[in-house]
C-alpha positions in Angstrom: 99.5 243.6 77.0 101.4 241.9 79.7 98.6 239.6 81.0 98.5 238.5 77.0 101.8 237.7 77.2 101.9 235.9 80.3 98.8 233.8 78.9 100.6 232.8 75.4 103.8 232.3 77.9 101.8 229.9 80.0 99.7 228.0 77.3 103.6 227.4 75.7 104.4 225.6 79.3 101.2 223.8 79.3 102.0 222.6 75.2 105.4 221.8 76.1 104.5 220.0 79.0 102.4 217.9 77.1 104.8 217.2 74.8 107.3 216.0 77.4 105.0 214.1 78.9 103.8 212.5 75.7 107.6 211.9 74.6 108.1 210.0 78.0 105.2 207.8 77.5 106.6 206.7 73.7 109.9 206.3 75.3 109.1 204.0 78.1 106.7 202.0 75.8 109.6 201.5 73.6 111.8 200.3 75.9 109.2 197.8 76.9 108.6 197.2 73.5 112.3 195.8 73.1 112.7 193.7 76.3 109.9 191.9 75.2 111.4 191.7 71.6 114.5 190.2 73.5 112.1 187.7 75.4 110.4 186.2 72.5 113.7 185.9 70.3 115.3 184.2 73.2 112.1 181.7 73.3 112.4 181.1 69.6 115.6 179.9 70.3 115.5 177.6 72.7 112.1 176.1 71.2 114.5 175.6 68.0 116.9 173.6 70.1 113.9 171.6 71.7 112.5 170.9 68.6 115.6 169.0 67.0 115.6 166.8 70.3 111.3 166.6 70.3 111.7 165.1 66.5 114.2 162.8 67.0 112.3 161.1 70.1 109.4 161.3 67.8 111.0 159.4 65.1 111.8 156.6 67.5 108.2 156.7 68.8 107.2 156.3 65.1 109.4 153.0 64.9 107.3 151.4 67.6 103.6 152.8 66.5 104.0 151.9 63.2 105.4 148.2 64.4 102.0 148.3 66.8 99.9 149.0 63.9 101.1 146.6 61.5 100.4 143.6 64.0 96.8 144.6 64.2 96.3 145.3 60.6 97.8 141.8 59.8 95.3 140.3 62.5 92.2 142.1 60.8 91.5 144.1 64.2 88.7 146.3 64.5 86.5 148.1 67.0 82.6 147.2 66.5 80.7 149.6 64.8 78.4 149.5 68.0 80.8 149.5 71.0 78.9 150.0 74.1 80.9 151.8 76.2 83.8 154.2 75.2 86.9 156.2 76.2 88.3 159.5 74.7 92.0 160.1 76.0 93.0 163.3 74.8 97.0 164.3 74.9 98.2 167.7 75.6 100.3 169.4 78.2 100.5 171.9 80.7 102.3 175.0 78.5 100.7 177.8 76.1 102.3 180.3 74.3 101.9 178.2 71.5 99.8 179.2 69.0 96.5 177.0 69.1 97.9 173.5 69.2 95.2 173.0 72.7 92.3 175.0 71.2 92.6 172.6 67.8 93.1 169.2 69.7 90.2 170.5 72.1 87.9 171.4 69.1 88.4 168.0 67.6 87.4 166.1 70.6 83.9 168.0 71.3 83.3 167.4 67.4 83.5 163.8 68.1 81.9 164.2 72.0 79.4 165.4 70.2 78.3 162.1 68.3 79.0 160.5 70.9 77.9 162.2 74.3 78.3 159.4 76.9 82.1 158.6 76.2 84.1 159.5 78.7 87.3 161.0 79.0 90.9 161.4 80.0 92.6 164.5 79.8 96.5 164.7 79.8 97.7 168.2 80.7 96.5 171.1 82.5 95.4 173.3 78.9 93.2 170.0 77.6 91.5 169.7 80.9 90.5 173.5 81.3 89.1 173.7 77.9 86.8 170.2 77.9 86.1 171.3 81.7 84.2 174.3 80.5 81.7 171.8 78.2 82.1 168.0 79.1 82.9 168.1 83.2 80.8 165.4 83.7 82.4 163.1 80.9 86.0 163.7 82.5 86.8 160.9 84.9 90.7 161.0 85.0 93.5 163.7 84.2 97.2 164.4 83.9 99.4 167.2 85.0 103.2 167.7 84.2 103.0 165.9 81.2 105.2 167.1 78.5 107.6 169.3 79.8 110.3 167.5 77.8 110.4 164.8 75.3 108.0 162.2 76.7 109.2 158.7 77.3 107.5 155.4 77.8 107.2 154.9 81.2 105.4 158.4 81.2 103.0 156.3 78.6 102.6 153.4 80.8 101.8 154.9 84.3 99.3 157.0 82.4 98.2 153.7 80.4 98.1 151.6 84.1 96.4 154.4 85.6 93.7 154.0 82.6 93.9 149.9 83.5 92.8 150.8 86.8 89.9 152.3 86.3 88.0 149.5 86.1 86.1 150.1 83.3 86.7 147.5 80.3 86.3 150.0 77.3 84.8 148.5 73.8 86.1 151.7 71.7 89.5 153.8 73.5 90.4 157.1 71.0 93.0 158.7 71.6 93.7 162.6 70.3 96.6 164.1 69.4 98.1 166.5 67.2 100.2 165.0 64.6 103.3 166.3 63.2 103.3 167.2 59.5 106.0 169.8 59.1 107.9 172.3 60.9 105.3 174.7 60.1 102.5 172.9 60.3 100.4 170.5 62.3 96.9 168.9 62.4 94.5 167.4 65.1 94.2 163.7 64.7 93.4 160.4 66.4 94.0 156.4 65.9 92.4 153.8 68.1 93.7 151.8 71.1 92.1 148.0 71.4 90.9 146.3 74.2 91.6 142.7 75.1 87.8 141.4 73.9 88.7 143.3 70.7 91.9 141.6 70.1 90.4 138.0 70.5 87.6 138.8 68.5 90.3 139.5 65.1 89.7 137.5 62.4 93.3 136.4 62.2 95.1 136.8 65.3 94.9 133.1 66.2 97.6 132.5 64.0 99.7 134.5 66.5 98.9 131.5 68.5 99.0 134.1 72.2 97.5 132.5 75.6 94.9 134.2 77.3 97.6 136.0 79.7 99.6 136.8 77.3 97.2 138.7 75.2 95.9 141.1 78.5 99.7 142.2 78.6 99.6 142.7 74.9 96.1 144.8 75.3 97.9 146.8 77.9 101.1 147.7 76.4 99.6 148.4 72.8 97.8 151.4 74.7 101.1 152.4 76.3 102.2 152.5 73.0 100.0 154.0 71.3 100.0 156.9 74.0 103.7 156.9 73.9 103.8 157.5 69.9 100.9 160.5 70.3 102.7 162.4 73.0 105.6 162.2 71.1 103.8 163.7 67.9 102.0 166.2 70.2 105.0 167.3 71.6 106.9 167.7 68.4 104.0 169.5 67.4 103.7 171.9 70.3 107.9 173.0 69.9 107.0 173.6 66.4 104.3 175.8 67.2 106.3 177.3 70.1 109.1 178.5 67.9 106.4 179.6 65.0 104.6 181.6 67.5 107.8 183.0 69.0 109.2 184.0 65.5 105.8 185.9 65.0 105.8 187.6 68.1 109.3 188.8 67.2 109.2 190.1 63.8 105.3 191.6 65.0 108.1 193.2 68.2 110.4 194.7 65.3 107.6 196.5 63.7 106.4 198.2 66.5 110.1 199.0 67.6 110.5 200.7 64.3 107.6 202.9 64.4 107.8 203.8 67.6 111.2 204.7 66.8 110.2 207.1 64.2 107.0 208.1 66.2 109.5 209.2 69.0 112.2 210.9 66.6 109.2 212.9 65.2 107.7 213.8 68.9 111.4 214.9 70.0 111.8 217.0 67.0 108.5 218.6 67.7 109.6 219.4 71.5 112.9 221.1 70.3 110.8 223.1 67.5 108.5 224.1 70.3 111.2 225.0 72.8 113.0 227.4 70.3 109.7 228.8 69.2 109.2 229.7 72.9 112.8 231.6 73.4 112.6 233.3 70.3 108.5 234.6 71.6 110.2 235.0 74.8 113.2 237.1 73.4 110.7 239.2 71.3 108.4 240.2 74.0 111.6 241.3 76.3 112.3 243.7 73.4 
């Protein structure tokens, strides 16, 4: 009889052991659980500051792109349909934590790789350059780092648009990819071209502009810094945006878990205190 009751005693020990440690684990997980609730809310934040500062650059940027693209619409520019050698410049940065504002851009640039296998490329940030490493290495001839880390600006576009000059390869057909900013909420993957000097003197119309020779090599070479300068600023707007979306997200998906984990731990403790009387008043019993 004793031996029985020192078994049930000891499988109650065991049991409320158990419990303890189970009620420990849920604890600690909670409290890890709502640091990282405070970390993401935090991040939300300041993406919502950056993002007031990343739109207004990127109206400014807009001013001079659309200013860019309205002198070679009026000139009749295009590139030829058969352009013999071409350049992909693709604009990210060097962040994540931001939804998939790299994975879309990097998709859209191996859809057109694709068609067109022996372009090569020019990746601006560390996330771009990863992902088109893993499929088109041998097509990447130039990259960027620390690009992006606050609202770009265009001398950040023209050392990156120099360092393109001196490759030393005069490119028919120059792409460049970018995400473009729709909406606060919202984003899509997109690209515009960038013409090369041979492609500006062969426009229809721009001999009315009435540019020397010189003149129109500078022009060549600052439309691509501006057209870089206008799709960073897009891009970055786009990847604050998607920051503070992805942040928000991670919050509210924080909050749920806080709350069941809260009830999951009120129900655990209440189980442990249940278990703890059950055991003195077993324990008072058996003394009588």
């Amino acid at each position: 009889m004793f031996a029985l009751r020192t078994a049930a005693a000891s499988g109650s020990i065991r049991t409320s052991t158990r419990s303890y440690a189970t009620l420990r684990e849920i604890e600690i997980r909670l409290k890890s659980i709502k640091n990282i609730e405070k970390i993401t809310n935090t991040m939300k934040i300041v993406a919502s500051t950056k993002l007031t500062k990343a739109q207004r650059a990127m109206e400014i940027s807009r001013v001079y792109g659309t200013s860019n693209d309205a002198v070679y619409k009026n000139a009749g520019t295009v590139i030829a349909e058969e352009a013999p050698k071409k350049l992909v410049v693709i604009l990210s940065s060097d962040k994540g934590l931001c939804g998939s504002v790299h994975s879309q851009i990097a998709k859209a640039a191996r859809l057109y790789l694709k068609s067109n296998p022996e372009s090569d490329v020019v990746a601006v940030g560390e996330k771009i350059k990863a992902q088109i490493s893993r499929s088109h290495a041998k097509n990447l001839v130039l990259s960027f780092a620390s690009i992006g880390k606050d609202a770009p600006t265009f001398n950040e576009a023209a050392l990156i648009a120099t360092e393109i000059q001196s490759l030393g390869s005069a490119y028919d057909d120059i792409q460049i990819f970018y995400n473009k900013f729709v909406s606060g909420v919202s984003f899509e993957p997109s690209h515009k071209p960038a013409f090369s000097q041979s492609t500006i003197e062969n426009s229809p119309s721009f001999g009315t502009f009435e540019l020397e020779e010189e003149v129109v090599g500078n022009l060549a070479e600052f439309s691509l810094a501006n057209t870089i300068y206008s799709a960073l600023a897009e891009g970055h707007a786009s990847e604050v945006s998607a920051r503070r979306n992805a942040m928000d997200n991670a919050s509210k998906n924080a909050r749920d878990m806080i709350s069941k984990y809260s009830i999951l731990y009120n129900r655990t403790r209440q189980a442990v205190i249940t278990n703890e009387l059950v055991d003195i008043v077993t324990g008072a019993s058996a003394l009588e």
